[in-house]
N, C-alpha and C positions, 0 to 999 in steps of 0.2 A: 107709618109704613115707609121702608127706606124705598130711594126709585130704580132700583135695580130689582129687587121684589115686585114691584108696583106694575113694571113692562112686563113681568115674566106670566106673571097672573094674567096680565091684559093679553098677551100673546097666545098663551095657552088657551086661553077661554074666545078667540079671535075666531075658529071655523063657525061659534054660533052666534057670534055678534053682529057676523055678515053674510047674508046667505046667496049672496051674488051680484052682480056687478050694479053700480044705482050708477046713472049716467045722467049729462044735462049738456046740451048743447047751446052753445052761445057766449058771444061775444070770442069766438074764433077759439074754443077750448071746449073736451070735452071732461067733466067732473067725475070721475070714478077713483073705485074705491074694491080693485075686486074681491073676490071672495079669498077669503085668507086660510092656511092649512096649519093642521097643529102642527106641533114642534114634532112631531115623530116622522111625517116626510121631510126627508135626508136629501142633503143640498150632495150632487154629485160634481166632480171635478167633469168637465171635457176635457177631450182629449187637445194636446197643445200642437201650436203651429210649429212649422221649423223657424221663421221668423215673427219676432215680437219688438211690437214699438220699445224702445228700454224707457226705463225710469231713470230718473235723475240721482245724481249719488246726493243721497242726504245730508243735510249743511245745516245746522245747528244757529247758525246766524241767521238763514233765510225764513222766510215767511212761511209760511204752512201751505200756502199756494206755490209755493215753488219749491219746496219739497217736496211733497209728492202731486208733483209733475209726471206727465212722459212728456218727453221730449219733443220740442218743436218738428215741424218734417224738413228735410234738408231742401227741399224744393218747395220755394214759398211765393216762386212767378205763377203759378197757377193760381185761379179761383179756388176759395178753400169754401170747406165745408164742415162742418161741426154739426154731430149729428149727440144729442140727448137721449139717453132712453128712462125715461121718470118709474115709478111704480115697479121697482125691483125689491127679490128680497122675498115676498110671500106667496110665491107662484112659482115655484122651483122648478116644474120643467119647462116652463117658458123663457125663466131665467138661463135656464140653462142652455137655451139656444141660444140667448142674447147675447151669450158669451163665446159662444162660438161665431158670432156676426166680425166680420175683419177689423181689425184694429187701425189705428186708436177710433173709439168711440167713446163717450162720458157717460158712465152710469149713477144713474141719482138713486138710493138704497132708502127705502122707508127707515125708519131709527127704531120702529117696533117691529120689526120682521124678526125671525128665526135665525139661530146660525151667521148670526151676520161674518165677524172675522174670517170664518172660513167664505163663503159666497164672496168676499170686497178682494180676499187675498186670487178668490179664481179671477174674477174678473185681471187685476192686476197683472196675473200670470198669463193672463192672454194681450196683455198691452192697451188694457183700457183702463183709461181716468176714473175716481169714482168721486161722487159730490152729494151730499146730504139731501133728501128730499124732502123737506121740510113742514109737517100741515100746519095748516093754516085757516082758520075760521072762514067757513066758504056761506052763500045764499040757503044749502041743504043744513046748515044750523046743527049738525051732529055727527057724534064720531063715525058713526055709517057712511055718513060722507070723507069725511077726513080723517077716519085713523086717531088713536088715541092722542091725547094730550095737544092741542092746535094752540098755536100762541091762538088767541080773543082778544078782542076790542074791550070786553068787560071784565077782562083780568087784570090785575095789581100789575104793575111792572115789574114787580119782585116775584110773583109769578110766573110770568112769561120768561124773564129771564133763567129761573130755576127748568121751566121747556124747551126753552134754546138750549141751556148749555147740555141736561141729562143727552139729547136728542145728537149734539155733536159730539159728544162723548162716545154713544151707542155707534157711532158707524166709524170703523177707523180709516184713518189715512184718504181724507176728503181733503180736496185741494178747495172746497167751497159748497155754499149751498144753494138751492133753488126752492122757489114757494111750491107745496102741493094744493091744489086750488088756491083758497084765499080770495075768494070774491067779495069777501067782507074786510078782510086785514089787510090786503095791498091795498085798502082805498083809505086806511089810516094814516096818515102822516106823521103820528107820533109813534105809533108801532113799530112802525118802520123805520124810524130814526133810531128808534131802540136797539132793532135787530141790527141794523147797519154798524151803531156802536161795537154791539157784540162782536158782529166779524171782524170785523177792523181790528180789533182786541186778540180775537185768534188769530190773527192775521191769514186772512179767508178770502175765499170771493165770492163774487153774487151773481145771480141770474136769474132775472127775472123774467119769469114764467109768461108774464103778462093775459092774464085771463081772464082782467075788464080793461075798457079804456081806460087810459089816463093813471093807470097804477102812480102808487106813491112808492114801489119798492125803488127800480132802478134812481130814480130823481134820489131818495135818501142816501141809495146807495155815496151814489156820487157825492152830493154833500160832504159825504162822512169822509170821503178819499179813500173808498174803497175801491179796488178793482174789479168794474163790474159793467155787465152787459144786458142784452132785453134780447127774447126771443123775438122772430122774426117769423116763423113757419111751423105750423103745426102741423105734423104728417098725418095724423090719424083724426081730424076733428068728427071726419065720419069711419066708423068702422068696416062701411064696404071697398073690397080688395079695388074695383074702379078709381073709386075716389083720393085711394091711398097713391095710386099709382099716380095719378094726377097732381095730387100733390108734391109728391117724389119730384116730376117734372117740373112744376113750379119753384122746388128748391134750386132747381140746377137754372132756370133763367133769372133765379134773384144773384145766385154766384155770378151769373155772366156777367148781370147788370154794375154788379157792387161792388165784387171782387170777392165778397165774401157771404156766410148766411150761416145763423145758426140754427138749426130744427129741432123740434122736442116730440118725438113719440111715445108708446109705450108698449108693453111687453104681450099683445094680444096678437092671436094666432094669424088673421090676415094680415097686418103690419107686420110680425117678423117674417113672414111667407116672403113679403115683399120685399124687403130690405136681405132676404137673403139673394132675392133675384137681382136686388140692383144695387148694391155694395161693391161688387166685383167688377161691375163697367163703370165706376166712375173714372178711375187711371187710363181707359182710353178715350174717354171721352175729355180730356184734358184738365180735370178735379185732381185734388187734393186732399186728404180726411186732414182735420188738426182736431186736436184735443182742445177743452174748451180754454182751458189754462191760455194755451196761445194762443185762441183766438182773442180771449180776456183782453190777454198781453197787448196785442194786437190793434185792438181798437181804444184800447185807454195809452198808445205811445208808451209803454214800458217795453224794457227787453223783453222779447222772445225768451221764454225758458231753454236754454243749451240750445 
C-alpha cells in the first residue's frame, strides 16, 4: 500500500481511532492526542489582518529554513518571544482561532491531519511560520497517543526514515520540525542522530520539545550542525485558565531574565481564550513576537532571516 493511501485511510477512519483527548502530565509536558474529525469538516479561511509579518522571497540556494522564513522583526533590542502552537491540523475550529492569534507565531501541523496545503497556506497568509509536528514513540506506547506512524526505538532505520520523510513531505513549506511527545524516542541517541541526519539533509531545523529530562533530540541535533533549539516553557502543562495564565507570566520573566524564551502550547479552548487575552499586550509591555526561524537563527550565531 502506497503512503499516500496509507495517511488517507488512517485519517478517514481517525474520528473512531480517538475518542478524546488521553493526557499525562509530567516531566513539565502534557501528552495528548485530541480527538480527531473526518475529512468532511472543512478547514475555513479567517478573515485576514490589514498587516502580515511577510515571508521571505524564496531562494533556490537557501536552506529550507530560510526559505520559508517570515521575516526577522525589525526591532530585536527588546526581549523576544517565540510562541509554538503544536497539535494543529485536526481540530479546525480551534485551529482556526489559532490563526487568527497575532502574528508571527509558529505553527507545528500533525503530517496526518486533513486538508493540510490549504490550513499551512492560512496560517501563512496570516504571517505565521509553520514547522512539522512530528510523533514520536511516547511512555502511552500507541498511536492513541501519538498519531499514526511515530518514528520507534524498535523500528528499522529504513523504517523510521521512510516516517520521517512521508511526514515532511505531507506538511508543506516547514521551516523545520519539532518532536510530538516522544517520551521514549527523544531518550534514544541513535534515533535521534538519525532524525538529525534527516533534517540536516533537508536542510531543516529542530526544536526540541523536551518532554523528559535530558532528551537526546536537541544534543543530536547540534552534533549533526543543525540549527536547532530546546523549548524552555510550557504554556499549557495544566489546562486550567489560572495556571495558563501563570505560565503566560512566567514566559515574560524568563524574556526578562534571558533576553529571549521560547514557549510551546496547544490549540485547547482555555489556552487560546488566553493567548487571545495576552498576545496584544506584549508590545507594551516591551516584547517582541519572533518566529522560531529567528529565534533558531538567534541562538545558534547564524544570520537573522532578512
Amino acid at each position: 500500500m502506497n503512503v499516500l493511501l496509507r495517511r488517507k485511510m488512517l485519517v478517514a477512519s481517525a474520528a473512531t481511532l480517538v475518542a478524546g483527548v488521553s493526557a499525562r502530565a509530567g516531566a513539565g509536558i502534557v501528552d495528548t492526542l485530541p480527538q480527531l474529525r473526518a475529512p468532511a469538516d472543512r478547514f475555513k479561511l479567517p478573515a485576514l489582518d490589514a498587516e502580515l509579518a511577510p515571508k521571505l522571497p524564496a531562494s533556490p540556494a537557501a536552506p529550507r529554513w530560510q526559505r520559508y522564513a517570515v521575516a526577522a522583526p525589525a526591532d530585536r533590542d527588546r526581549p523576544a518571544i517565540t510562541v509554538v502552537v503544536d497539535d494543529l491540523g485536526v481540530m479546525h475550529p480551534h485551529t482556526e482561532r489559532v490563526l487568527a492569534l497575532p502574528a508571527p507565531l509558529t505553527l507545528s501541523w500533525f503530517p496526518f491531519a486533513h486538508n493540510l496545503p490549504a490550513q499551512v497556506a492560512a496560517g501563512s497568509a496570516r504571517g505565521h511560520e509553520a514547522t512539522l509536528h512530528m510523533p514520536m514513540q511516547s511512555f502511552g506506547n500507541g498511536i492513541a497517543w501519538t498519531g499514526p506512524d511515530p518514528l520507534r526505538v524498535d523500528l528499522s532505520d529504513s523504517v523510521n526514515l521512510d516516517r520521517l520523510r512521508a511526514a515532511i513531505a505531507a506538511v508543506p513549506d516547514t521551516v523545520g520540525l519539532n518532536n510530538h511527545m516522544g517520551s521514549i524516542a527523544t531518550h534514544d541517541p541513535a534515533l535521534m542522530a538519525l532524525v538529525a541526519r534527516e533534517i540536516r539533509a533537508q536542510g531543516m531545523l529542530f526544536l526540541d520539545s523536551v518532554v523528559i529530562p535530558h532528551s537526546q533530540g536537541y544534543p543530536a541535533a547540534r552534533n549533526e550542525g543543525v540549527p536547532a533549539a530546546a523549548r524552555d516553557v510550557f504554556i499549557d502543562h495544566s489546562n486550567k485558565i489560572d495556571d495558563i495564565r501563570a505560565q503566560l507570566a512566567d514566559i515574560e520573566a524568563h524574556a526578562r531574565k534571558h533576553g529571549d524564551v521560547i514557549a510551546i502550547g496547544h490549540p485547547w479552548p482555555h489556552t487560546i481564550a488566553a493567548l487571545e487575552e495576552w498576545l496584544p499586550t506584549l508590545d507594551a509591555k516591551g516584547f517582541t513576537l519572533w518566529p522560531l526561524s529567528a529565534m533558531v537563527a538567534r541562538r545558534n550565531g547564524l544570520q537573522l532571516p532578512a
